[in-house]
N, C-alpha and C positions, 0 to 999 in steps of 0.2 A: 622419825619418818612415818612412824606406824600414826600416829597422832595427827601429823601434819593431812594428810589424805583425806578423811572426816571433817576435817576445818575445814582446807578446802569446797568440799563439795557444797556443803552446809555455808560458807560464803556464796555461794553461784546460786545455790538454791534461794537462796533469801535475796541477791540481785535480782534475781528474774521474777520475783513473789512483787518485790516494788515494785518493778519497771512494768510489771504485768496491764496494771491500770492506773496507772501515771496522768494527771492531769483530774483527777475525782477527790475531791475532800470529802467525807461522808458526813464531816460537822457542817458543811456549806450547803447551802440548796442547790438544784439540778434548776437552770435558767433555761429558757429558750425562748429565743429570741424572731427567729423571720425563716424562711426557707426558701431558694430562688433554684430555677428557675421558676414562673409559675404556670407554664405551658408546655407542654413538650408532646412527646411520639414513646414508644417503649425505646428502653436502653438510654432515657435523655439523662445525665449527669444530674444528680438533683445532692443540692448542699444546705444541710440545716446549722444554724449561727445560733449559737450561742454559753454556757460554759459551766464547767466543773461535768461534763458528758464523761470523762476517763477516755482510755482509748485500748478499753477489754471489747470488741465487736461481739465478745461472743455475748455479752448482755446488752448488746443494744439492738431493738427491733425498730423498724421502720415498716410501716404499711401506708400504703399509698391507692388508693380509690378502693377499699376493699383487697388488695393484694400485697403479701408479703413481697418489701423490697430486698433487696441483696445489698445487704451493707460494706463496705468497702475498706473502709477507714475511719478515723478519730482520732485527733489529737487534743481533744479535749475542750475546743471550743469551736472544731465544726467535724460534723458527721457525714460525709459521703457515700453517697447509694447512688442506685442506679433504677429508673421508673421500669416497675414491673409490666408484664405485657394486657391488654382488658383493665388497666385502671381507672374505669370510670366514673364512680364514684366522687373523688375527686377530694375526698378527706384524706389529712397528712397526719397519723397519730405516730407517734414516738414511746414504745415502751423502755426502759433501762432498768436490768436487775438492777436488785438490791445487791449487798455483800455483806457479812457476819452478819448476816439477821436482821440487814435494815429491807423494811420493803419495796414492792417498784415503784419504779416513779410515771406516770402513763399522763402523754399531752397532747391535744389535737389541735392545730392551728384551726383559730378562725375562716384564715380566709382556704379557698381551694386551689388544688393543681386541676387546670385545664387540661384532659386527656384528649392528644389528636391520634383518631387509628390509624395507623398506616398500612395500607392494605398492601400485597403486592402477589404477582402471579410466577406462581412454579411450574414442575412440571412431576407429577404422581409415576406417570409410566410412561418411557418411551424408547423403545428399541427396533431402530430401521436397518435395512441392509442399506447395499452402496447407491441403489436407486430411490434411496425414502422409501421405499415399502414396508408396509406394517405386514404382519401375520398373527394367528394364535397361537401365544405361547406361554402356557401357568406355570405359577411360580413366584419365587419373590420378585419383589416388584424391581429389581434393581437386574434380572434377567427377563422379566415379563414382557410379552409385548401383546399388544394390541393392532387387529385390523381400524379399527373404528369404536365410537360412542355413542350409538344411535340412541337412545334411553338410557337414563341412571336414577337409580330411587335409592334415598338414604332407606337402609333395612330396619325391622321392628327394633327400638331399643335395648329390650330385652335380649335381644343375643348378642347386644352388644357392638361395637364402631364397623360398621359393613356398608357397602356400596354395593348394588347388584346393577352389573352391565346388563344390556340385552341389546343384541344385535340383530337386522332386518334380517329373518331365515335361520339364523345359526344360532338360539339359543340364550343363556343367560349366564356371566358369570359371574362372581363374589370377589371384591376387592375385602379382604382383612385387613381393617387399617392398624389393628393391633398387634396383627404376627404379619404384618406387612406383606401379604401373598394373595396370589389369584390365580383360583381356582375355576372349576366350570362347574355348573350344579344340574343343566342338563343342555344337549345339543338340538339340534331341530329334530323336532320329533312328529309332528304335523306339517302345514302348510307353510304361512311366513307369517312372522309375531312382529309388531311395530314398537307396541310398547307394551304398558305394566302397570301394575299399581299393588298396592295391598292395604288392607282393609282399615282400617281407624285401629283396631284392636292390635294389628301387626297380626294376628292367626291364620292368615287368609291370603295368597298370591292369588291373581286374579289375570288371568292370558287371554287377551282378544285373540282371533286366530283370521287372520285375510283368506280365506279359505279359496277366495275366486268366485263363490259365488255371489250374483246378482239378482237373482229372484229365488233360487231353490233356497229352502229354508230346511233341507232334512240334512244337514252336514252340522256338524258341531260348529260354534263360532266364537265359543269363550269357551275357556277352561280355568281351574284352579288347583291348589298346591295346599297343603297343610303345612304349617309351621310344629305340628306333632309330627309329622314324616320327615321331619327335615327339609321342607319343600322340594322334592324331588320327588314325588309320583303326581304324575297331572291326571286329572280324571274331570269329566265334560261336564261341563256349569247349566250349557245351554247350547239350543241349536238354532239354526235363523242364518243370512247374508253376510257377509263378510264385515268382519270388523275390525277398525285399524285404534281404538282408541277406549279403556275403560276406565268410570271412575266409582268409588261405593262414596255415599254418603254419611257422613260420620254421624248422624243421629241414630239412622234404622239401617244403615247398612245398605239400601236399597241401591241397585246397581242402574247405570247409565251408559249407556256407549253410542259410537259411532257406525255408519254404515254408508255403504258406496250411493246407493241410489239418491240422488238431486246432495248429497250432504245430511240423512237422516239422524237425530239423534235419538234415540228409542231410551223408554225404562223398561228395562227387564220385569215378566209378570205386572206389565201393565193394565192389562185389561181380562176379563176372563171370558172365558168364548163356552158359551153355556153349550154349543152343538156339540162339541169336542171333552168338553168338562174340562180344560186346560185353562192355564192361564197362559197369556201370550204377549208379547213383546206391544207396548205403545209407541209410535212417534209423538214424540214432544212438540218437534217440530223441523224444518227442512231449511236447511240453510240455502239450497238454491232458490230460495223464494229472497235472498238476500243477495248474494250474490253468485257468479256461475262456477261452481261446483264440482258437478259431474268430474269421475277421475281423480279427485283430490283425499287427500289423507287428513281430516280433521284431529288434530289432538285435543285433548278437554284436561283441565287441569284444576282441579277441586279445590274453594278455599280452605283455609284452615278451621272454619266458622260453620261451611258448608251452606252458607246466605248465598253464593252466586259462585261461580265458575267462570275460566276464561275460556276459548276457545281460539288456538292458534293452527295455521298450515302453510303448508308454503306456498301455493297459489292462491291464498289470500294475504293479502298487502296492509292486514289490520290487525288488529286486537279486539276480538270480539267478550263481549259479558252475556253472561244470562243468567237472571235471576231463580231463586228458589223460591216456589212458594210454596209454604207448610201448609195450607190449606186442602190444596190438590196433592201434594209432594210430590210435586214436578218439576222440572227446566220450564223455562218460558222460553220468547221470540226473542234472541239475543240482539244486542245491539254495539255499536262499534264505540268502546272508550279511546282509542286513538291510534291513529292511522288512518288512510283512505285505500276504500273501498276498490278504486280505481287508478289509484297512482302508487309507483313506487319509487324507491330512491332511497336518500341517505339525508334527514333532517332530525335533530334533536326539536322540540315543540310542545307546544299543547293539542293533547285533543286532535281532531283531523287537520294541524298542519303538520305532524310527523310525520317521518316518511319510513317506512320498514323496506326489507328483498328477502325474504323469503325466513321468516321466521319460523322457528322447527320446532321449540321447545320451551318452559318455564319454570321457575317453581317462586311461592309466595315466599315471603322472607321477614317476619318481624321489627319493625323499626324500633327502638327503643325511645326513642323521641316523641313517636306519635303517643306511643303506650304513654310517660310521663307526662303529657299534655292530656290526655283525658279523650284521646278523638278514640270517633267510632268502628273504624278502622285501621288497626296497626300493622296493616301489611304493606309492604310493597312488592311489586310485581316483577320478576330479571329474568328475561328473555334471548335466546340465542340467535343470533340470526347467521344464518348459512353461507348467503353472498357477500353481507357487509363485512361478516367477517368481526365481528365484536359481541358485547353483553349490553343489552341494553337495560335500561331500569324504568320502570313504569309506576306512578305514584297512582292512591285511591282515584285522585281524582284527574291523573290519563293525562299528567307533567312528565314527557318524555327524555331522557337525558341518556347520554351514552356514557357506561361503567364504567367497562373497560374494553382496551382492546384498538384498533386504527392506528397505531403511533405510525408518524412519518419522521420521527428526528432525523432517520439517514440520509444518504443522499441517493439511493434508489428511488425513492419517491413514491413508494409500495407502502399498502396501510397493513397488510396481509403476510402471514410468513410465520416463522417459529423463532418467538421471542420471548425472555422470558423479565419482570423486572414491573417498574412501576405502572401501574397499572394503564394509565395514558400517555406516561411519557415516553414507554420503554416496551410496553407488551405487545404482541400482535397470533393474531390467533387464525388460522385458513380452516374454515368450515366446521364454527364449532356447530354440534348440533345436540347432546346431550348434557343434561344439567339438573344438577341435583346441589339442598344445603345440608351442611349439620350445622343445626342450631348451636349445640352446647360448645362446639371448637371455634363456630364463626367461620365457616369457611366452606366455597363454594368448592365443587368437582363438575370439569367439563369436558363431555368426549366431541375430540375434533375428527372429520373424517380424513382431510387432505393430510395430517400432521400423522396420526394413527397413534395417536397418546390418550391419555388421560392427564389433563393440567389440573390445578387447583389453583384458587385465590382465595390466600387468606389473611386474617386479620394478628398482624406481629404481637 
């Protein structure tokens, strides 16, 4: 019996050593043959044909557009995986160890897997009482709540996956999307802040302040923050009229903002006023010379390139541009890439047959399309808009189309609401108004004010 127990196991051991990788002769060559589907979404079933593969997973690699796929199975003449998520690329390579000391074997089909992204919309933050009311409240994000999203700026990379809120009066907080929590970094502490920005470099938070005033210029009206203080001590940039909108230009840094009088947009240390030995605030130029103004909150939103700028508000019914020129380095007399001037509504179009209601906010967003085509401009434009109640998407050249957001599958017949799912056919969003990308995750963040969340849309 003492004998028998050793055989034993040493039978089972040497079963399970065969059956291990079953289906691989090491004297025969490794074939492959076709791989189908050749189109899919993430998580699409994808089967590669062909034989002597084994069916050890733990030596077979699959990548698929650049990303390791999750292999599944093998019984030796087909290999099942599953399409990893960002497979764009579109090459199918097949690594398989070796065993005793034979080497790998590595194959890349000619033809490519068709990557479709599948966007869809969630929800980041949202905790209401019994009447949908938001309030402030930090924390992880899964007790967090938020009033509203008036502003959102992806934070300097360097410190890493951050989203900073900022809401009208009250402040600014930090969404951690890595320890998953939201905090406050400071409360109102002046007048009322609209928006934000910081610098090219990320060192530099940069606070317009609506101060109220309209001609007096001895009140501070920007402030800024150090990313060495943790951005938490604000100390005054500058003084002048109330300003609801700032942006720095990523060459020289050089700052631009917004002001109440006619729609003013000023460069900071514009001009130098030899009486005073100052330098002092330029208007670039006056948007009420464009259209009526007075009263409205212009935002400006900096290309990535720093060649032009958008400028959006809510009592204007457009999409406005205005050029950079390096020569002066200035803003010019902007002019309207799409929307009218004088009508609103709700149309997808080109150019001034589109129609906006009350757009609040933007941010540029790299196409990888345009990039691999060689065009001159690889941004596109995603816009919020308040009343319609969706994201809108804006091409270089002012191709309006709606992203996401209006779905009427129900039978309420309501485009608006809290919904969460494909992105037209399933989402609906009530007064989104903040909006911010990260690039490297692919994935939008937008604060609504009726919902009192923070949603996201992003790419599976």
């Amino acid at each position: 019996m003492k004998h028998f127990i050793p055989l034993l196991l040493l039978f089972l051991f040497s079963c399970s050593e065969s059956e291990k990788n079953i289906g691989h002769d090491p004297s025969k060559p490794i074939v492959f043959e076709d791989f189908s589907p050749k189109e899919g979404s993430v998580r699409t079933r994808l089967y590669i044909t062909g034989s002597n593969f084994g069916n050890d997973v733990s030596r077979i690699h699959v990548n698929v557009g650049g990303k390791e796929a999750k292999v599944i199975g093998s019984n030796g003449t087909e290999i099942y995986c599953m399409v990893p998520k960002r497979a764009y690329d579109g090459k199918v390579t097949i690594t398989i160890d070796g065993e005793n000391g034979e080497s790998a074997t590595d194959f890349t089909f000619e033809d490519e897997f068709t990557y479709h992204a599948k966007q869809t919309v969630g929800t980041l933050i949202r905790n209401v009482d019994e009447d949908g009311n938001g309030s402030w409240i930090e924390g992880p994000f899964a007790d967090a709540s938020v009033y509203g999203g008036d502003w959102l700026v992806m934070g300097p990379p360097q410190d890493g996956k951050k989203v900073y809120l900022g809401t009208y009066g009250g402040g600014i907080y930090v969404l951690d999307l890595e320890t998953e929590t939201m905090t406050k970094l400071f409360g109102k502490l002046h007048n009322d802040m609209q928006t934000f920005t910081f610098t090219a470099d990320g060192d530099t938070l940069l606070i317009p302040d609506d101060n109220g005033q309209g001609t007096n210029t001895d009140r501070p009206n920007i402030y800024y923050a150090l990313r060495s203080e943790s951005f938490r001590k604000q100390h005054v940039y500058s003084y002048g009229t109330c300003s609801y909108s700032v942006v720095s230009h990523p060459d020289d840094r050089t700052v631009f903002y917004t002001s109440w009088i006619r729609g003013g947009v000023y460069k900071k240390d514009g001009q130098f006023n030899a009486t005073t030995g100052k330098w002092e605030p330029k208007r670039c130029f006056e948007l009420g010379n464009l259209v009526q103004i007075d009263g409205a909150h212009p935002h400006l939103i900096m290309h990535p390139t720093g060649k032009y700028m958008y400028i959006v508000c809510e009592q204007v019914t457009a999409v406005l541009r205005s050029d950079y020129n390096p020569i002066t380095k200035e803003f010019e007399y902007p002019r309207v890439i799409a929307g009218h001037l004088s009508a609103t509504g709700y149309t997808d179009g080109v150019g001034g047959a589109a129609r906006f209601d009350r757009i609040y906010a933007g941010v540029f967003v790299k196409n990888r399309e345009y990039e691999a085509a060689g065009k001159e401009d690889i941004y596109d434009f995603y816009a919020t808009e308040k009343w319609n109640c969706d994201v809108r998407k804006i091409t270089p050249e002012g191709v309006v189309t709606t992203f996401a957001g209006r779905s009427n599958s129900s039978s309420d017949g309501k485009t608006y609401g809290y919904v969460d799912g494909d992105l037209r056919q399933e989402a609906r969003f009530n007064q989104p108004i903040g909006i911010t990308y990260d690039e490297e995750m692919e994935t939008f963040y937008i604060g609504e004010l009726e919902n009192h969340d923070i949603r996201y849309i992003t790419t599976e």
